[in-house]
N, C-alpha and C positions, 0 to 999 in steps of 0.2 A: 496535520501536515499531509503534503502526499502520499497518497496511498503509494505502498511499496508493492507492483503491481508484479503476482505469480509468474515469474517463466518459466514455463514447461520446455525444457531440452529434450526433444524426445531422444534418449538413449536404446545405442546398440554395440552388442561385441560379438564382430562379425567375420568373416573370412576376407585377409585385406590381402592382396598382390599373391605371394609366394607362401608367406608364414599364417600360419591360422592366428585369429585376434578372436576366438570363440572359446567357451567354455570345454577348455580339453581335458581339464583336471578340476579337481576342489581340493587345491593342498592344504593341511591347516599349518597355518603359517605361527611360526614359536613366539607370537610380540604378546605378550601381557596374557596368553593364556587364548589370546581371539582369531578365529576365522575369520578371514579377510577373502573380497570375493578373489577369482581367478586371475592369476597374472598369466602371459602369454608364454606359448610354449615354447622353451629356447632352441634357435638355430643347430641344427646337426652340427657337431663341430667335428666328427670324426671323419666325414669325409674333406676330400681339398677342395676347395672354393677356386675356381679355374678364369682367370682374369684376363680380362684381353691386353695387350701391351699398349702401354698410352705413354706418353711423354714424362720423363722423369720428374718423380718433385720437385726437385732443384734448377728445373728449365722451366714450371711453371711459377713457383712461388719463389721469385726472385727476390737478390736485397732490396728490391725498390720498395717491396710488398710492408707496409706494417702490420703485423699480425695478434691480435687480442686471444685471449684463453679462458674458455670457461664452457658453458653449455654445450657451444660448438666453438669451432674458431673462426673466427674472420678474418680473412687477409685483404687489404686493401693499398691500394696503389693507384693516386689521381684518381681518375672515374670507374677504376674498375674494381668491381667487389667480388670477392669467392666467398662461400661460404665452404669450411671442412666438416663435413658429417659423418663422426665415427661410427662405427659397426653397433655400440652400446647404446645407439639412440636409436635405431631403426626401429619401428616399429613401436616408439614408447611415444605415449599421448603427450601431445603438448597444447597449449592452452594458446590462443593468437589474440590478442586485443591489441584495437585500435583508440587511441584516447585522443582528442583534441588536447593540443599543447596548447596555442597561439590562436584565436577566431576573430572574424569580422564585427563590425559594433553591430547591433540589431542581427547577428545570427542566430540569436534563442538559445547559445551552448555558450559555452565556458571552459576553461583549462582545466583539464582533469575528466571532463565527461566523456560518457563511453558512445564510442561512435559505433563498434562494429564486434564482434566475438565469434571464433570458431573455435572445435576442437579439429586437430591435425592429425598425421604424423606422416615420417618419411619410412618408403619401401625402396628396394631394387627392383627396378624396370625394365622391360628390354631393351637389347642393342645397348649395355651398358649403360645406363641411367638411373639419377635419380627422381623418384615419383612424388610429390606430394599430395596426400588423400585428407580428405575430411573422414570423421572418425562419427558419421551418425548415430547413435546408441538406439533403435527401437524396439529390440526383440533379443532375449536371450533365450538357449535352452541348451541343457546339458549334455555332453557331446557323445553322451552313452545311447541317446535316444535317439528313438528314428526320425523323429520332428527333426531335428538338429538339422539333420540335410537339406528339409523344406527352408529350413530359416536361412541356412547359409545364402541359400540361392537367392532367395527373396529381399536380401540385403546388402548387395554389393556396393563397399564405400567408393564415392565417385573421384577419380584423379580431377587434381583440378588443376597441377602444374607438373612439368616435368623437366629435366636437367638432362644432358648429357655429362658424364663424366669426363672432367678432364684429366687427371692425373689420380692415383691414389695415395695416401699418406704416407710418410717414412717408413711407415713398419706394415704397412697393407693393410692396415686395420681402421681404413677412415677414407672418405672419397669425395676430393673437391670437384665442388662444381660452381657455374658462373651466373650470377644471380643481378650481375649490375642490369639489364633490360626487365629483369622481376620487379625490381624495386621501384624502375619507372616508368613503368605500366600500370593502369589500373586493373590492378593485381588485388588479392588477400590482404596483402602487407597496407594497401592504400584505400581499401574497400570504406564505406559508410552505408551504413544500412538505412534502406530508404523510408524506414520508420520513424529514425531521430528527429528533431524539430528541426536540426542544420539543412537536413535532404528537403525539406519543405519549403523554403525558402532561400536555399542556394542551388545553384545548375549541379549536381553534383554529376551525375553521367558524364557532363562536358568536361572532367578534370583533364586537366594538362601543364606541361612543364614542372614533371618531376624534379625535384631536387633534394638529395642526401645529406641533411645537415651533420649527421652525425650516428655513430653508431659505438653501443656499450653491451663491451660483454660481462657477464660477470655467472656465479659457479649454475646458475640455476635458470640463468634467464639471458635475452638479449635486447635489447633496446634499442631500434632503428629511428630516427628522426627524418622527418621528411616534408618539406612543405610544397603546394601546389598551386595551381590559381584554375577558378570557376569564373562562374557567371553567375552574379544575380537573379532569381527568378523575378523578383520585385524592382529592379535597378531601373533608374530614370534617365540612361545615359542618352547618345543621340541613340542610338540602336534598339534603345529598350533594356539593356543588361546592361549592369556595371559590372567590371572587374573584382574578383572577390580572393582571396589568397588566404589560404589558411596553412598551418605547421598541423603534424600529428605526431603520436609516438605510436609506434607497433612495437607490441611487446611477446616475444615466445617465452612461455614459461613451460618449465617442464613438471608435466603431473606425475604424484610420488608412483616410484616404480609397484609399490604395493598398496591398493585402493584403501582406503579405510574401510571398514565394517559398515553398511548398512544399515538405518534402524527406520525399518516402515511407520511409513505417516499414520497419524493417527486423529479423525476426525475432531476427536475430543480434546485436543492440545494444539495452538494454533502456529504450524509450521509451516513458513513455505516447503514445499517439495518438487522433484524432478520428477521422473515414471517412464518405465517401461513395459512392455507386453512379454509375460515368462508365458513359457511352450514347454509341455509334456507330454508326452504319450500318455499317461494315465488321466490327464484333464477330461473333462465334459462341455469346455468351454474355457475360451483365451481366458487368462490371467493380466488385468491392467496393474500392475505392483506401484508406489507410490512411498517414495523414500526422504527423509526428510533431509533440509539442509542446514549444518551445521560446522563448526570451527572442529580439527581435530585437537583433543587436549588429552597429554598421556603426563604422566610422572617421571620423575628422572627416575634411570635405571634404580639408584639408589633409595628410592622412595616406594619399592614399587608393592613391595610387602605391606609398609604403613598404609599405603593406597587400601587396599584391598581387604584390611581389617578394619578402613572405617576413617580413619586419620588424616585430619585436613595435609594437604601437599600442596607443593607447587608445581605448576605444569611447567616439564621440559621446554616448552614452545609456547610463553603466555601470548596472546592475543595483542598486538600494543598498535595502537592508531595514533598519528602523528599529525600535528595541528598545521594546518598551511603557513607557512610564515608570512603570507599576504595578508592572515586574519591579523585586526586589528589589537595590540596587544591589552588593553582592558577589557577585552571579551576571552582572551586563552582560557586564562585559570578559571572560567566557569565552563569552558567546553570540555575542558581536562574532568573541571569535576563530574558533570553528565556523564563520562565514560565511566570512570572511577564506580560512580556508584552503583556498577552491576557485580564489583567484586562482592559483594555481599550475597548477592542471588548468586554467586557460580560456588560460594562454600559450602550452599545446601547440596551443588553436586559430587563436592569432596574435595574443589581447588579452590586454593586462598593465592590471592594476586595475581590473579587466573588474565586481566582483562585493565589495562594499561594505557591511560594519555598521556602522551608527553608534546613536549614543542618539539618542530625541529632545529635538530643544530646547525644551524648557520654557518657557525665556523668550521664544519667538520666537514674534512675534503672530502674521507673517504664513504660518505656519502649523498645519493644524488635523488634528485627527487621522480628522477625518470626512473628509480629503480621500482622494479615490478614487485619485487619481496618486499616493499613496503606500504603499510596502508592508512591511507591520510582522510585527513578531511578537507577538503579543497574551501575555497572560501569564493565569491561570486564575488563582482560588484555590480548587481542589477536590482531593478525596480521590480521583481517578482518578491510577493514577500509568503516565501517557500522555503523549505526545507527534506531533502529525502536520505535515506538511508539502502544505499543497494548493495549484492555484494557477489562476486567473480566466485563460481563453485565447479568443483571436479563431477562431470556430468554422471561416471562412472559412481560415486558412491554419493556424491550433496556434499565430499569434504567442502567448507568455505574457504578460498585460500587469500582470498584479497577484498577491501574495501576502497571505495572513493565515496566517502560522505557528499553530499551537496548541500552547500548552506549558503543561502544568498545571503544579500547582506541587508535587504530590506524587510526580511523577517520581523525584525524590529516594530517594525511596524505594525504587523498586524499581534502582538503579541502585546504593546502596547494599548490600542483598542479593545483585544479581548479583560484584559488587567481591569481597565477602568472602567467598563462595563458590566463586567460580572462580578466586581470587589468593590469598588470606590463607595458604596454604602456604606461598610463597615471595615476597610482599610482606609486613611488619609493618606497614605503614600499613594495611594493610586490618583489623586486629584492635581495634577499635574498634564503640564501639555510636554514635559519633557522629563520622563525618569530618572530619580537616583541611579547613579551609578551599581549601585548593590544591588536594588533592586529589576532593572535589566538587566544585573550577572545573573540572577536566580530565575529570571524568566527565561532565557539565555540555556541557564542547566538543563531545564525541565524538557526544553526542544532539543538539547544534545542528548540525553537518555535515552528520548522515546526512538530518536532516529538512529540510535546506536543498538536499542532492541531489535531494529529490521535486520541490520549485518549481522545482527546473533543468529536470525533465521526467523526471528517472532513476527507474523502478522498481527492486523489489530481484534485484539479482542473488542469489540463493540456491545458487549451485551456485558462487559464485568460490571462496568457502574450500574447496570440492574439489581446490584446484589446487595446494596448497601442499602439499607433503613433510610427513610427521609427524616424523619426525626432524629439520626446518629449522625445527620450531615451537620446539625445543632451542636452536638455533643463533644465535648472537649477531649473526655475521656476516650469517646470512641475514636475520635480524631487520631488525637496523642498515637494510640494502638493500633489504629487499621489504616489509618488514612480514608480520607475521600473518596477512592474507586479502587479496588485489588487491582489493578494494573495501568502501568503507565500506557501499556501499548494501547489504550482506548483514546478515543479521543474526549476523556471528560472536560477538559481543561478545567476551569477554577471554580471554589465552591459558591456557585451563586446563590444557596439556598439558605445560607448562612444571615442571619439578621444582627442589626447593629447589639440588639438587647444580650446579644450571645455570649458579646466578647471574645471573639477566637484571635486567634495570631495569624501572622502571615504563613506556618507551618501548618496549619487547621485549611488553610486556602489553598495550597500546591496540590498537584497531581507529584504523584513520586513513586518508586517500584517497590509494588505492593506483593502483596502475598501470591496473586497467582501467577505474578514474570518472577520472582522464588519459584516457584514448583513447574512453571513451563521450564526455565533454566534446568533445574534438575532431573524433570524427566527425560529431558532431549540429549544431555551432556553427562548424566552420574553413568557406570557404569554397569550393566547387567552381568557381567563376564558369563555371556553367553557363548558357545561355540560358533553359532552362525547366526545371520539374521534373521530367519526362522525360529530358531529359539529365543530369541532377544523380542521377538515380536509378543512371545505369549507371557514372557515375565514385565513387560515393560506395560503392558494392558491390563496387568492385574495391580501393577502398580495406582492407574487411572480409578480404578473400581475402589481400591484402599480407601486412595486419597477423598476424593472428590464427594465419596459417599458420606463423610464427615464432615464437610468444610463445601460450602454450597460457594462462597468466593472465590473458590477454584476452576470455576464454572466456564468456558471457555463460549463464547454465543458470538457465533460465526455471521457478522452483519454485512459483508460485503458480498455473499455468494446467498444467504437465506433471507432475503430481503423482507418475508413477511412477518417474520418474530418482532412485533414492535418494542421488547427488550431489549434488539439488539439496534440501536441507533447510534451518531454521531452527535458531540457537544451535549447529551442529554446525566444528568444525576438524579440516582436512589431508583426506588423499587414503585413509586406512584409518580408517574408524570403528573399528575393532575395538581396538587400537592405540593411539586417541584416549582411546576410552572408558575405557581400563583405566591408561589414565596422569592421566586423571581422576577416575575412582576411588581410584587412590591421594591422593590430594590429597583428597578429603572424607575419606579415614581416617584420615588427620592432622588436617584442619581439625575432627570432629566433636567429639572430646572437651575439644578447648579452646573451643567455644562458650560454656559457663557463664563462664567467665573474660572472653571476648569479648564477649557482648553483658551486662554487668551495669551497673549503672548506681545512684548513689544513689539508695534508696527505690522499686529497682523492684520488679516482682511477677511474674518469668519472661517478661514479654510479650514483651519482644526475643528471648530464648532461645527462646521458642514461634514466633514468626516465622521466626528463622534454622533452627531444625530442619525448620520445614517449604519452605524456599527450600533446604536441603540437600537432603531426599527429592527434592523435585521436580526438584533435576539429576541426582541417582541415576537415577532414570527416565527423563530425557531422554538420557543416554548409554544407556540400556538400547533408547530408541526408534531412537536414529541410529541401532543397529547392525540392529531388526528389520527396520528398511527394506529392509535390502539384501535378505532371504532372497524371492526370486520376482522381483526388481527386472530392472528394463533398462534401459540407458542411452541418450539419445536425441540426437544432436547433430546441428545442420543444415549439410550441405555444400551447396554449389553444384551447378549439375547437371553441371559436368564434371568435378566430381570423384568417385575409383568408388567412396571409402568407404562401407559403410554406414553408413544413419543409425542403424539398431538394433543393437545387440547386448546378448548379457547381463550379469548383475552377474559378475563372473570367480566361477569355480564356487570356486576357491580363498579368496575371500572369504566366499561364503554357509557353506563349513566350516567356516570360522574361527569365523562369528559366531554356529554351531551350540557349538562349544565353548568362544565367551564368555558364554553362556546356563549353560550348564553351570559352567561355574567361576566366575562373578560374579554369579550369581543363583538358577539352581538346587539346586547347593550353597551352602546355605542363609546366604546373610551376615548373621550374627549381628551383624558389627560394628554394622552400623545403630541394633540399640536396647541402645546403650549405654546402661545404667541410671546412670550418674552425669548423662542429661541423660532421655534417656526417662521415669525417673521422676519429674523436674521437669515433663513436660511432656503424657504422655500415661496415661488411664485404662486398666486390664489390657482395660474391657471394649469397647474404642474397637476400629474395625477397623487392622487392623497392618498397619502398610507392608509390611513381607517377604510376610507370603503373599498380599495385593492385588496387589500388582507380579509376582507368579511365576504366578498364575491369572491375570490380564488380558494377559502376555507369551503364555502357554501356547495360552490362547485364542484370540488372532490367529495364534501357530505353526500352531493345526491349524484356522484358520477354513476351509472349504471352497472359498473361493473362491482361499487362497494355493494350497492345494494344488493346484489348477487351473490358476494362474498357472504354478505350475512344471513340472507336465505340460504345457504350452502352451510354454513356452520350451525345454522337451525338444524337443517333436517341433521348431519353427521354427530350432533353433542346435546341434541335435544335444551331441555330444562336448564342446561349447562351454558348453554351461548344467549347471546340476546335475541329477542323474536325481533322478526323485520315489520312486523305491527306495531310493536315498541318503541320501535327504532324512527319510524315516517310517526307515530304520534307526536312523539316529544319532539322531533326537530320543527314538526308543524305547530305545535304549542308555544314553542322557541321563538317561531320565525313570525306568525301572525295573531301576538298576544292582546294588540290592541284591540280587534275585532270580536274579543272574546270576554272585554274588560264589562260588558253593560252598561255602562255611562258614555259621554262624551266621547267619540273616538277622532283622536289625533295622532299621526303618525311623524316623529320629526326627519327631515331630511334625509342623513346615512340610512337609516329606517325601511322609506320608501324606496332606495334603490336599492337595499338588501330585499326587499320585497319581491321589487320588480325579476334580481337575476333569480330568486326559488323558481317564481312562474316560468320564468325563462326555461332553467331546468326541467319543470314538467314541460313544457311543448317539446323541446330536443327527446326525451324518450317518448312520450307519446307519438309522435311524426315517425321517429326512425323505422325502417327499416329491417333493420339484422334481426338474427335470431334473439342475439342477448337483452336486446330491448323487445321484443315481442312474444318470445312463447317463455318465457321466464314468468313467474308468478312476480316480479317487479313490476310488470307493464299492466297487471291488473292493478297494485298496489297506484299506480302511478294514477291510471283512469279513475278510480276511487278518489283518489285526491284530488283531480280538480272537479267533479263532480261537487266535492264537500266544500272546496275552497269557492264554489261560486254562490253558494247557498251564503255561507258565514257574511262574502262582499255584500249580497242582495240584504241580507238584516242588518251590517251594520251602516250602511248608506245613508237611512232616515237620520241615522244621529251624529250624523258628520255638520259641525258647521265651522270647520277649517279649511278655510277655499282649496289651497294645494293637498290637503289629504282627501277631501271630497272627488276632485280633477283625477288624481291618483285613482282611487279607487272604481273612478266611472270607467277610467281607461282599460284597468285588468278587468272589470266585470265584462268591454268591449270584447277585448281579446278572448276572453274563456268561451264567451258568445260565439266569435270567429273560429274558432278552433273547433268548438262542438258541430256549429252547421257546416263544418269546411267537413267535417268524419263524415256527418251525417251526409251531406248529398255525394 
């Protein structure tokens, strides 16, 4: 699924208006024994607060006004809005998101998606006003030290609104102000950030004709409704722009008055995190700190001792995500279940029913789906067949406080195609142009888990299905007990390596949450009852060292930021690509020719067959990619500093030979399987480009891109005897690629052959010709001259014993060119 992509909020706590918003104290505060970071320093109340004389409450907030209660109050009367902002909010973070309610057809968003987010809060301003500041978090330091003053200065939060007071509250302890021109302006409240895919394809600058559909208060939050009208960026009207109207909600919520505890990220466990920059005087250099993001889960008061000695509880405040009631309802009870089943992974952290789907209740008034304290999973009805898991966090510590799952609704789709491709060999459910109902609830589950592990805070681990045996992907037993990849958050999807002779079940075929989203859950969420998070940092690292050092499926391999660990890949199973690959190959050799049978359908017209042929190519290729990775690869793992392993080493030279000779036997001898004409010519024109020789020339191309070959002269010299030689490397791909010239007898080259041929040569003239460093003072550029030196020798002997016209024509013409090449250097 979509990558659930890192936002860094850069945080600061800073000196904001009048009251300091900086590190004044470190109180440790009495909640379960833990340090929590600084809360802000309270208002002098001992002197008298000296107010100018404004107009009486009861001359502003008339009977006309109806007035709401809860975060703040709202009085409204016709067009005119106050907002009342007591003394106990000033200065307290609140959280501002913007969501699309209502959008245009073809705007790329949907009901529930997040358009916009800031943190806030409100100050007293001069000349009686009030201020509204953004609350950027970049830098703390503690207000004992002399840096503190640098930082202050250095981070003043920017006003972005400001109010006049008009009256003060009954008892002087709250100050209305008039907010109706706020709300229809493009303001905070109506902002979209020009990131969204909405700002890309709608005028969004040009917003106009504000309008207030409605506004809800309630104890924690306030929810403004508001729709608008744009322009088209794309519109075909006479003008150029069509007319475009969209609804949103703005939501203030308010962050808990005291931050959660902090628990630094940590390489080795894969969490998103926020970060800031800590300042001391004692430093030798800034501090970038890096905090992870997570749900806050405590015990009820009454629990708190059982907590503490070990004994599963139930958390005070479980997690509960609430199903769209737009999703269709034979899909619920399997999204429920996805959610459900991380209550198993949150016991290892010491809470049982920690983590809750439910539908929501339709009939129940007293709740609204604009409410901000609730968190749902929205449901699309679009042609993207997508699915993500994001999730709203307290910038100040990574608490999570809110989720809006995104699940289109033509996921289906591709969820389908992956099923019958990677199973349909030895599942018969899978041979179908239209799923069981069960069996799309349980593909269904598999995408609600993984996308419910991003709102935990879990990124993908990419490198766990490295850790499993390919031989244990056979295995019932190992099955039954590990599952297929320790973690659902990879993307292994289903077990392709699995042979009919097997016999497995469809439980033996799922991805499901495996042992290490068990122990990410636990290390991110069990409790240290540390005092601060300094201390929490060094129990919770030693916790890593424990685990991890017994249990290698623990293994966290970060594939979206260390791109060259060819362990840690996408769609890829077990610990040998090579192995994998070719045990999934076999399996598209069986599944290809019964597609027409499997995708047919009354009154179709090949469409499904046209889909499934190309959802087959595309995993032919992607096992052909798992295995390229490895050739130049290294693997990178983090140890502790006391431990002497290295963190580098290379891909086992043993491997990169392998995956030279499943080049060779699985794609450049030539797999004619692929265009089987009992489907190929239901589906593709002679004059279309041909998967076989695309996939042999775009492998071929990266075998001899200059920069692999560099990579491998680079792991030569740093790992010696350890890595592959790049004389080993241009041997065997040249053994591979011009075997017939070497055979002694008759030399015939067929077709795919000769223009796999043709792009090698190709590749030598591109490095030889270039220009740059990296093709020319690299020992590659000799390696490269070398070989066409050798390659023109082998054409000149085997020419006499060509009597196949087009291999002969062939071969005159590269012997032309090599000719052309050398005298084009030489004069």
């Amino acid at each position: 699924m979509q990558n659930n992509l890192i936002k860094t909020i850069l945080y600061i706590a800073l000196l904001a208006g009048p009251t300091s918003y900086a590190q004044a104290q470190k109180p440790v505060i009495p909640l379960l024994g833990l340090q929590n970071p600084p809360v802000p320093p309270k208002a002098d109340t001992t002197k008298p607060v000296i107010r100018p004389k404004l107009k009486p409450y009861e001359a502003v907030i008339t009977p006309a006004f109806i007035s709401q209660s809860g975060l703040f109050t709202v009085h409204q009367s016709k067009d005119t809005t106050y907002f009342e902002i007591p003394d106990s909010l000033l200065h307290r973070d609140i959280m501002l998101i913007n969501r699309l309610s209502k959008g245009p057809a073809g705007g790329g968003m949907y009901g529930g998606e997040e358009l916009d987010e800031k943190t806030i809060f409100f100050d007293i301003g001069p000349d009686s006003s009030i201020r509204i500041r953004y609350d950027l978090v970049v830098s703390e330091a503690d207000s004992g030290s002399a840096i503190y003053k640098a930082v202050v200065k250095s981070t003043l939060n920017p006003v972005v609104a400001t109010f006049p007071i008009i009256t003060y509250g009954k008892s002087h302890k709250s100050y209305v102000i008039d907010v109706t021109k706020f709300l229809k302006d493009k303001s905070m409240v109506n902002n979209i950030d020009n990131r969204t895919t909405l700002a890309k394809i709608e005028n969004t600058i040009a917003m106009k004709d504000f309008y207030v559909q409605y506004i809800h208060v309630y104890p924690i939050n306030v929810e403004i409704g508001i729709s608008k009208n744009m322009e088209s960026k794309q519109g075909m009207g006479s003008n150029g722009n069509d007319p475009v109207t969209i609804e949103t909600n703005c939501s203030f919520i308010a962050l808990p008055k005291v931050p959660m505890q902090r628990r630094y990220f940590d390489p080795r466990v894969g969490y998103f995190a926020d970060s800031y920059y800590a300042y001391s005087d004692d430093q030798q250099k800034s501090e970038l700190r890096q905090f992870i993001l997570r749900w806050r889960l405590e015990p009820r008061e009454e629990d708190a001792d059982k907590w503490k000695r070990g004994e599963l509880v139930e958390p005070k405040n479980p997690i509960v995500i609430y199903i769209d009631p737009a999703a269709p309802r034979q899909w619920r009870p399997w999204l429920i279940k996805g959610i459900n089943d991380w209550q198993k992974a949150f016991e290892q952290a010491g809470f049982k029913n920690a983590i809750v789907g439910k539908e929501w209740p339709e009939n129940d008034t007293t709740m609204h789906l604009d409410d901000a304290r609730y968190s749902m999973l929205n449901y699309f009805p679009s042609d993207n067949a997508n699915a993500y898991g994001p999730q709203v966090h307290d910038p100040r510590s990574g608490e999570i406080i809110q989720t809006h799952i995104g699940w289109y609704h033509n996921v289906m789709s591709l969820l389908h195609d992956w099923y019958m491709i990677q199973t349909a060999a030895v599942d018969p459910r899978a041979r179908k142009a239209k799923f069981d109902e069960e069996l799309m609830g349980e593909l269904i589950r598999f995408v609600s888990s993984h996308e419910v592990g991003h709102t935990l805070g879990l990124r993908h681990n990419f490198g766990s299905s490295s850790q499993t045996p390919v031989d244990s992907l056979r295995s019932k037993t190992w099955l039954r007990t590990h599952g297929h990849t320790a973690s659902i958050m990879d993307y292994a999807r289903f077990n392709y390596v699995a042979q009919p002779e097997d016999h497995l079940t469809e439980e033996d075929l799922f991805p499901r949450i495996g042992e290490y989203d068990r122990w990410a859950i636990e290390w991110g969420y069990k409790n240290s009852f540390a005092p601060n998070a300094d201390e929490d940092k060094k129990i919770v690292s030693k916790w890593i060292v424990e685990r991890t050092s017994h249990n290698r499926r623990l293994w966290f391999g970060d594939g979206e930021t260390k791109h060259f660990d060819p362990r840690c890949q996408t769609e890829d199973l077990g610990d040998d690509p090579v192995r994998a690959s070719i045990y999934g190959i076999k399996n598209l050799q069986r599944i290809l020719p019964n597609l027409p049978a499997w995708t047919r359908v009354e009154g179709g017209i090949h469409e499904n067959l046209t889909n499934a042929y190309k959802a087959l190519t595309d995993q032919y290729y992607r096992y052909i990619n798992h295995v390229l990775r490895n050739i130049g690869g290294v693997y990178g793992t983090i140890h502790a500093d006391e431990d002497e392993e290295p963190v580098f080493v290379p891909t086992p030279r043993s491997l990169q030979l392998g995956a030279l000779s499943f080049f060779d036997t699985q794609l450049f001898t030539t797999p004619v399987w692929l265009m089987n004409p009992s489907v190929v010519n239901l589906v593709n024109l002679p004059a279309e480009p041909n998967i076989i020789s695309d996939v042999q020339v775009r492998v071929l191309n990266s075998l001899m891109d200059i920069q692999r070959i560099n990579k491998v002269l680079a792991n030569q010299r740093q790992f010696g005897d350890k890595a592959l030689s790049a004389m080993n490397y241009m041997t065997t791909l040249h053994k591979d690629i011009w075997r017939e010239l070497g055979s002694g007898g008759p030399v015939v080259v067929e077709s795919y052959r000769r223009g796999l041929q043709k792009a090698y040569f190709a590749n030598l003239v591109t490095i030889a010709t270039a220009r740059d460093a990296d093709s020319q003072e690299t020992d590659a550029a000799s390696l490269i001259k070398a070989e066409i030196h050798f390659l023109r020798q082998e054409i000149t002997r085997a020419i006499p014993r060509t009597t196949d016209p087009l291999t002969l024509i062939h071969l005159k013409d590269l012997d032309s060119r090599i000719n052309d090449l050398l005298n084009h250097k030489n004069g």
